[in-house]
PLY file of the C-alpha trace (Angstrom):
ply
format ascii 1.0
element vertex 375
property float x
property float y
property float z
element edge 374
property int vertex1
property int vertex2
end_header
9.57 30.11 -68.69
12.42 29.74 -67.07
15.29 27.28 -68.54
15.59 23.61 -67.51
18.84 22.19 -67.21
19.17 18.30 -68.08
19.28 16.29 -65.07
22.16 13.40 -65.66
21.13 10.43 -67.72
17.28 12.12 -67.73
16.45 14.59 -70.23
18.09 14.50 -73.32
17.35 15.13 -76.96
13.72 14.95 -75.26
13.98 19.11 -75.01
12.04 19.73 -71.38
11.12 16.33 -71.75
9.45 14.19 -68.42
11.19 13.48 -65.99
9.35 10.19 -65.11
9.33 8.93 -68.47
12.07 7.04 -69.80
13.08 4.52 -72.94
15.31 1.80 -73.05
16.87 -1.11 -74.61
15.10 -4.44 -73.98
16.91 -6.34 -76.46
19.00 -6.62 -79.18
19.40 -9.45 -82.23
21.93 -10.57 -85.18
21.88 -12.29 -88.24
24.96 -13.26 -89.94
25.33 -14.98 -92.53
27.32 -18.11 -93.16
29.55 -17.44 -96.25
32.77 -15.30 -95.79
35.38 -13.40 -98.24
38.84 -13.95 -96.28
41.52 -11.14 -96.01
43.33 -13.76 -98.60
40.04 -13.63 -101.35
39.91 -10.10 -101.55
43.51 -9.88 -101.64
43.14 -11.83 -104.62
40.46 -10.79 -106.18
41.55 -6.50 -105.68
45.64 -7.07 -106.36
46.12 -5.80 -102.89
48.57 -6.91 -100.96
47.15 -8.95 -98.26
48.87 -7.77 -94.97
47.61 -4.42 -96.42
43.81 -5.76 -96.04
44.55 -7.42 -92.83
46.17 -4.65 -91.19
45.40 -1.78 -92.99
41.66 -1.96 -93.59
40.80 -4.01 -90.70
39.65 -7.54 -92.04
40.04 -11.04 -91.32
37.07 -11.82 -93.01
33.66 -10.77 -94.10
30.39 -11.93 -93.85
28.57 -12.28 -97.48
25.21 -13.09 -98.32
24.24 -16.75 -99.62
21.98 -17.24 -102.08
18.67 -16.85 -99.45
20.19 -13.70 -97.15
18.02 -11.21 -98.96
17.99 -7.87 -97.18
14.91 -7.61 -95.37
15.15 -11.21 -94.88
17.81 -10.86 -92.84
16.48 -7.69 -90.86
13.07 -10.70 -90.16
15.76 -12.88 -88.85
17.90 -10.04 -86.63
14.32 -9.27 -85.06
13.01 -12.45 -84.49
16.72 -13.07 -82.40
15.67 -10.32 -80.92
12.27 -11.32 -79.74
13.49 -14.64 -78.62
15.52 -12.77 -75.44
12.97 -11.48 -73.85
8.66 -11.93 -72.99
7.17 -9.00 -74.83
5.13 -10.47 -78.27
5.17 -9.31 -81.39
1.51 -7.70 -80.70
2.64 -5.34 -77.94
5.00 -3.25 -80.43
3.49 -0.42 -81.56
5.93 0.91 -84.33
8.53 -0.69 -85.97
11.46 1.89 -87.77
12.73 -0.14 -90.44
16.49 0.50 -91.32
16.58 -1.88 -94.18
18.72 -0.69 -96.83
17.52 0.75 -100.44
19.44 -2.35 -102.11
17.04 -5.06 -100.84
13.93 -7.86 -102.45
12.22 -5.13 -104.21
12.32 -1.61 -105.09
9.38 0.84 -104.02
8.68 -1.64 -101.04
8.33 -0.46 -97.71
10.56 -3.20 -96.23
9.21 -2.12 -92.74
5.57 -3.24 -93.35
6.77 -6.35 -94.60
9.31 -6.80 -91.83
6.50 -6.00 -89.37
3.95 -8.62 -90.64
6.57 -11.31 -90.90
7.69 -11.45 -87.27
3.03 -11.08 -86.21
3.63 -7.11 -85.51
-0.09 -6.65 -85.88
-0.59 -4.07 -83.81
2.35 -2.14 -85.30
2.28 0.84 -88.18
5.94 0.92 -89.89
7.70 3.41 -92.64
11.44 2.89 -93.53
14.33 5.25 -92.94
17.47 5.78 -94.17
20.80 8.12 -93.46
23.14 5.04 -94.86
25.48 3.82 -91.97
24.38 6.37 -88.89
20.48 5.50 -89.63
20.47 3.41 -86.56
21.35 6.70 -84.06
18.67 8.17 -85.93
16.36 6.14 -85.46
17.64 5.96 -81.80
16.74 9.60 -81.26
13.46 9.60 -83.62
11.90 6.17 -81.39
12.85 7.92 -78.28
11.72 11.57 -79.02
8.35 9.99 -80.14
8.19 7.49 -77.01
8.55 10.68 -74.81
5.59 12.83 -77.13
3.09 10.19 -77.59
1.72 8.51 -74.29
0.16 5.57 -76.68
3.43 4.64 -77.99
5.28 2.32 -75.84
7.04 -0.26 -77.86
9.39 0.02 -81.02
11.44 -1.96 -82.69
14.52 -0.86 -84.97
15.36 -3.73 -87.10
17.63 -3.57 -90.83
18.93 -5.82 -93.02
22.04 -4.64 -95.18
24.08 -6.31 -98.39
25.77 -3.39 -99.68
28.61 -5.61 -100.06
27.12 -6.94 -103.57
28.01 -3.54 -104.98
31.69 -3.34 -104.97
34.18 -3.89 -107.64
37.58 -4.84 -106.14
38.94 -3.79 -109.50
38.17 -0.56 -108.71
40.86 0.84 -106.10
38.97 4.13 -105.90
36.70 2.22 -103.61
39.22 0.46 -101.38
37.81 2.21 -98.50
34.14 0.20 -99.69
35.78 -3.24 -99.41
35.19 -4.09 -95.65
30.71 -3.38 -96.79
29.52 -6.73 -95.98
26.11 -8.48 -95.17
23.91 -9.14 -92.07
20.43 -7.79 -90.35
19.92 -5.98 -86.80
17.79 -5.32 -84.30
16.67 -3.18 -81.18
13.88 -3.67 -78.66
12.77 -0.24 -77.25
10.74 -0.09 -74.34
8.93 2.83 -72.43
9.92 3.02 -68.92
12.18 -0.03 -69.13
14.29 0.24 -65.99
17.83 -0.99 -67.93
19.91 0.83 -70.66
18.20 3.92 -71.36
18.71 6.08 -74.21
19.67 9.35 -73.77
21.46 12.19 -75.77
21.79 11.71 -79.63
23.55 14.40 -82.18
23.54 14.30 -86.10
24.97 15.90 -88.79
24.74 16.61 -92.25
27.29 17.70 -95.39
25.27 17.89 -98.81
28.61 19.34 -100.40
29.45 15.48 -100.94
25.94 13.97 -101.57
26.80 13.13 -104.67
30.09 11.56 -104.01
29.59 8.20 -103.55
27.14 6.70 -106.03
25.96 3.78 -108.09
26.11 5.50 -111.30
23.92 3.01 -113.36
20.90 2.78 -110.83
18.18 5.25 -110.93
16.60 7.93 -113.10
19.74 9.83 -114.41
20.77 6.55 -115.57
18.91 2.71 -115.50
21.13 -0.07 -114.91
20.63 -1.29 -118.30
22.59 -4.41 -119.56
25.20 -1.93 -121.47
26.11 0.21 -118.14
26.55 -2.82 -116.07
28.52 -4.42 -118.60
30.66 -1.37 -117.96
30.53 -1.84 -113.88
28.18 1.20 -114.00
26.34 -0.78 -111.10
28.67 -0.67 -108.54
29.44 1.64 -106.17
31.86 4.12 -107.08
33.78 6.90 -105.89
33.56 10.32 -108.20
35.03 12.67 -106.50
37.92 11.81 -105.13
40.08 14.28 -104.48
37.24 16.59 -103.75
36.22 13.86 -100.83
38.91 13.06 -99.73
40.20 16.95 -99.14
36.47 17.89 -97.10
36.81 14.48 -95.25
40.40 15.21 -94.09
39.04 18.49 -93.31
36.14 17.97 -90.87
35.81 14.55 -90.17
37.12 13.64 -86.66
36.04 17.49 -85.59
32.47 16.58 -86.99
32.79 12.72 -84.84
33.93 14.84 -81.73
31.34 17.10 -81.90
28.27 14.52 -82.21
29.94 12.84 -79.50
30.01 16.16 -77.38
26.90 17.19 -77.92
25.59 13.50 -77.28
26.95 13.34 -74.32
26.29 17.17 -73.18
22.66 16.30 -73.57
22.84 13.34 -71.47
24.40 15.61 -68.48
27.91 13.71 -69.11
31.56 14.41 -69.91
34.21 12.45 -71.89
35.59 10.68 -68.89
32.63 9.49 -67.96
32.53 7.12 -71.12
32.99 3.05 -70.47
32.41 1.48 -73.94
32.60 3.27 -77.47
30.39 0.99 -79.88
31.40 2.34 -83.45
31.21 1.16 -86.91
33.91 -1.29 -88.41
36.80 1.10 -90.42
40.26 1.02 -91.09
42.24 0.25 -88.13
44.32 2.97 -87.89
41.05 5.49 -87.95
39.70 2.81 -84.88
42.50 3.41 -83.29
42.33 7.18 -82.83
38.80 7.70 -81.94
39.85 5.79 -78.95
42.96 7.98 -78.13
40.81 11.40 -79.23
38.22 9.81 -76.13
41.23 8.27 -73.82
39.74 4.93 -74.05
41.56 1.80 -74.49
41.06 -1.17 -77.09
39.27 -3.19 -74.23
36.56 -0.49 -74.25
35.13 -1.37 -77.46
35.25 -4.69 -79.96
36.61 -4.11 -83.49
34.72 -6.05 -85.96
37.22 -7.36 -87.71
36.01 -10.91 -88.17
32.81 -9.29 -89.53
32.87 -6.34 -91.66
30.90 -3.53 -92.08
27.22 -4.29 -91.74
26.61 -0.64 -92.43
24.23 0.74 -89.94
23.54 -2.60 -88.32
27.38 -2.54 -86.65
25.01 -0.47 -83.78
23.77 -3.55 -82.71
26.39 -6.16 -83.56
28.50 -4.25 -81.17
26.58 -4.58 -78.59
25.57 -8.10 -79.12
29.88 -9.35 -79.31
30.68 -6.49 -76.72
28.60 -8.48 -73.95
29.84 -11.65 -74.98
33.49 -10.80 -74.79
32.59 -8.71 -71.22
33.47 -5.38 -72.90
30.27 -3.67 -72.41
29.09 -4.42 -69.11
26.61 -3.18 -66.62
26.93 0.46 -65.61
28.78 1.71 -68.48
28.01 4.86 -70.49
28.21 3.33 -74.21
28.84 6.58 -76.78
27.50 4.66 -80.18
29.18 6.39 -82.83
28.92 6.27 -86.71
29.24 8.29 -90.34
27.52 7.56 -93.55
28.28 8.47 -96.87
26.44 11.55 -98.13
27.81 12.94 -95.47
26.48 12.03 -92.20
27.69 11.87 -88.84
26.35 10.97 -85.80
26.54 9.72 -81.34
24.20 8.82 -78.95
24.70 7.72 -75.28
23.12 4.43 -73.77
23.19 4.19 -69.67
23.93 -0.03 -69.93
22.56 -1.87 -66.96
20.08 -0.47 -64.30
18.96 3.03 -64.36
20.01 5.41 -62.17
17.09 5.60 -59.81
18.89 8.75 -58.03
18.03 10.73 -61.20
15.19 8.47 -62.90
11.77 6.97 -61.91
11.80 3.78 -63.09
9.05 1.36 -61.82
10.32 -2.01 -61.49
7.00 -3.30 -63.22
6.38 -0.80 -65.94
4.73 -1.70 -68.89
6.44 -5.38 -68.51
8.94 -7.64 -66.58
12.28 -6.34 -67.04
13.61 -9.99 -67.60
15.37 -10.04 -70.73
18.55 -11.33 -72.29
19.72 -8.52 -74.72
0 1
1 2
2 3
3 4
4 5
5 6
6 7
7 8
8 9
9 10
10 11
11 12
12 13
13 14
14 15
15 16
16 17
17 18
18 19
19 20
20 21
21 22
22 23
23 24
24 25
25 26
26 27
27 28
28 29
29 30
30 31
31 32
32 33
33 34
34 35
35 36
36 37
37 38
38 39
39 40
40 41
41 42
42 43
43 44
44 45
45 46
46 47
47 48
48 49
49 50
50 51
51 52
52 53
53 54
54 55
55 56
56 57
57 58
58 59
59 60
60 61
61 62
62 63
63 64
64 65
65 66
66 67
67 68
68 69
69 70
70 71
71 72
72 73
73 74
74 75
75 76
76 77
77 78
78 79
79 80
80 81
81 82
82 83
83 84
84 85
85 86
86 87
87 88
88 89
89 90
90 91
91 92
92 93
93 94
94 95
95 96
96 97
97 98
98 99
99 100
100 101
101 102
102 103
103 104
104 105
105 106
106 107
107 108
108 109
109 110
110 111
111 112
112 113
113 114
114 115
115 116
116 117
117 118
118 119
119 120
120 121
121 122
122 123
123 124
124 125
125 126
126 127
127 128
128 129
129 130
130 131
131 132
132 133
133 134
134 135
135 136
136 137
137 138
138 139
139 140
140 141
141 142
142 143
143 144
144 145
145 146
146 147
147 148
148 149
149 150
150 151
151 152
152 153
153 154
154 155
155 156
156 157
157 158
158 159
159 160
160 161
161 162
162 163
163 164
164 165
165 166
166 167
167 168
168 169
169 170
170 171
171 172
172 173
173 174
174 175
175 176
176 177
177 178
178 179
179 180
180 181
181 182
182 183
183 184
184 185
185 186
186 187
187 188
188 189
189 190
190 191
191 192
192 193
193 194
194 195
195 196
196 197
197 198
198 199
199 200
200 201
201 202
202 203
203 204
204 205
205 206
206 207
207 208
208 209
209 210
210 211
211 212
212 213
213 214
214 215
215 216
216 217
217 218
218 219
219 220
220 221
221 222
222 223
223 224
224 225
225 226
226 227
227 228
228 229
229 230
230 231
231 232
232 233
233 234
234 235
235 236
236 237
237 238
238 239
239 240
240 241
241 242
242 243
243 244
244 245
245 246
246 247
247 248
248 249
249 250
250 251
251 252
252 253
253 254
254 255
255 256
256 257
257 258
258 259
259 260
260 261
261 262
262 263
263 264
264 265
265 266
266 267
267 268
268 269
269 270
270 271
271 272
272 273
273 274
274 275
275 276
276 277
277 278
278 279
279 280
280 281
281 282
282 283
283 284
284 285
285 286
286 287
287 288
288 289
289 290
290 291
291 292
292 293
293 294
294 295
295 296
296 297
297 298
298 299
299 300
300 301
301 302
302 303
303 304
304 305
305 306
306 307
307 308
308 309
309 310
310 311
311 312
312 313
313 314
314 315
315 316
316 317
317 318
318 319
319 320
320 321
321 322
322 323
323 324
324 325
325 326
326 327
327 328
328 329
329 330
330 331
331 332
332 333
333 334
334 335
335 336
336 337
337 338
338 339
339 340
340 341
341 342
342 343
343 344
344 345
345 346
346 347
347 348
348 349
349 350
350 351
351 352
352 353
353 354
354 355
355 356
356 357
357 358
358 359
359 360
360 361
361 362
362 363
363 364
364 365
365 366
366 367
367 368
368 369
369 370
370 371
371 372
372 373
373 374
């Protein structure tokens, strides 16, 4: 057999993939929730400085669950905004990938099935998955690899809610790179054949050497969260190796980010200049700042979520949702959605935003559904 090379914007992670099949992004859906921590609360509440939190790690504010925002709540709520924007009913999706996080209602519930009967996915099987903050590009490459394998599967929705924010201790200054982990849910319409913002090339990696970095000590089988270990803040998230972290991180970090984001867009037939909007996950400012200058973007080509925090892997969607509103992501633009977990993970894929490319791409104006929708 002789090798295939990827047409531009066609083929993909898909490997030969088909050339007349295609997925993209119908829709996409928030939920925020109303109560906020200002820069000025967790100044108080940590002892840090509060120009330090303002300018230092990024945040006005953050978003905070009230007292009804449970996790998978919130992912029902991001998905049913993300219903409302466009025709296709809650029967027509076939599987929903449920990005939920582990600290949600219930333990040992798959938060997807639950998510998928709440918003009348009938139709639709569901299973939960989880690579902490890049699970959305996962889930990205795992809906559109399957959308490409299995003719029957046509529709999918990626929906999460996340609240990691209950489990920090602004006491402990280990964690100061923790504080910004907020609250909120997410969601993404996927669509077979869906003539706008197709999903292309995703890359992922993986460093076990720091799996066991970041940790709730007090939460699992080495150790229940019993009343004496959270008495002792055992049930909080917690940094316990931090030299050794911080040392790998410095190490490979931004190479790792560049290379996702290489091989993302290598397997979407584009270059680093071709780039129009980088949707990445909320950080430190100064970190912000330089994945921009490493991609010779500007600060126009992308929204810091400052006002917000970090919604973990649900920042995927929240950056789309605030870059169209503030006319940062517009039609035609190659988005690079970038994003790194703890564990380690780290991970790009590219989104064509608009029409597709019909030069390169069959896309029939009237495939599987009206391409009317408000993402």
């Amino acid at each position: 057999m002789s090798q295939l090379t990827p047409l531009k914007g066609v083929l993909g992670t898909g490997g030969l993939g088909l050339q007349n099949v295609s997925v993209g992004i119908v829709s996409a859906g928030i939920y925020i929730p109303e109560p906020v921590l200002t820069a000025a609360d967790i100044a108080r509440e940590s002892g840090i400085p509060e120009d330090v939190v303002r300018n230092k790690f990024g945040l006005t504010q953050k978003h905070m669950a009230g007292p009804d925002d449970h996790t998978n709540q919130m992912a029902i709520w991001a998905a049913q905004d993300c219903l409302s924007k466009t025709d296709i009913r809650p029967e027509e999706i076939d599987l929903v990938l449920c990005t939920t996080e582990e600290w949600k209602e219930y333990l040992l519930q798959t938060a997807g099935i639950k998510l998928a009967y709440e918003i009348g996915a009938t139709r639709a099987w569901a299973i939960d998955v989880q690579m902490r903050c890049s699970t959305t590009i996962a889930t990205l490459k795992i809906a559109r690899d399957m959308m490409m394998a299995d003719p029957d599967l046509n529709t999918v929705l990626i929906a999460g809610g996340y609240r990691n924010g209950d489990l920090i201790n602004f006491k402990n200054h280990r964690t100061t790179f923790l504080f910004n982990l907020a609250a909120g849910g997410g969601a993404l319409l996927l669509r077979k054949n869906w003539p706008r913002n197709h999903v292309l090339g995703a890359h992922l990696m993986a460093d076990g050497y720091m799996a066991d970095h970041v940790i709730v000590p007090a939460s699992g089988t080495k150790r229940f969260p019993t009343d004496e270990a959270v008495a002792k803040n055992l049930f909080y998230l917690d940094l316990v190796e931090p030299e050794a972290m911080k040392d790998r991180l410095n190490a490979v970090s931004m190479d790792n980010w560049m290379h996702c984001i290489d091989e993302a867009l290598r397997k979407s037939g584009y270059t680093r200049k071709d780039i129009g909007y980088l949707n990445i996950l909320h950080m430190k400012r100064s970190a912000h700042l330089d994945v921009l200058q490493h991609l010779g973007l500007t600060e126009e080509q992308s929204v810091y979520l400052s006002d917000y925090g970090h919604l973990g892997q649900q920042d995927t969607m929240l950056s789309i949702v605030e870059g169209l509103k503030q006319g940062r992501l517009k039609d035609g633009d190659l988005m690079i959605i970038v994003a790194a977990g703890i564990g380690y993970t780290w991970g790009a894929a590219c989104v064509k935003w608009g029409p597709c490319n019909t030069q390169h791409l069959h896309c029939p104006q009237g495939a599987l559904g009206s391409a009317q929708a408000q993402v």
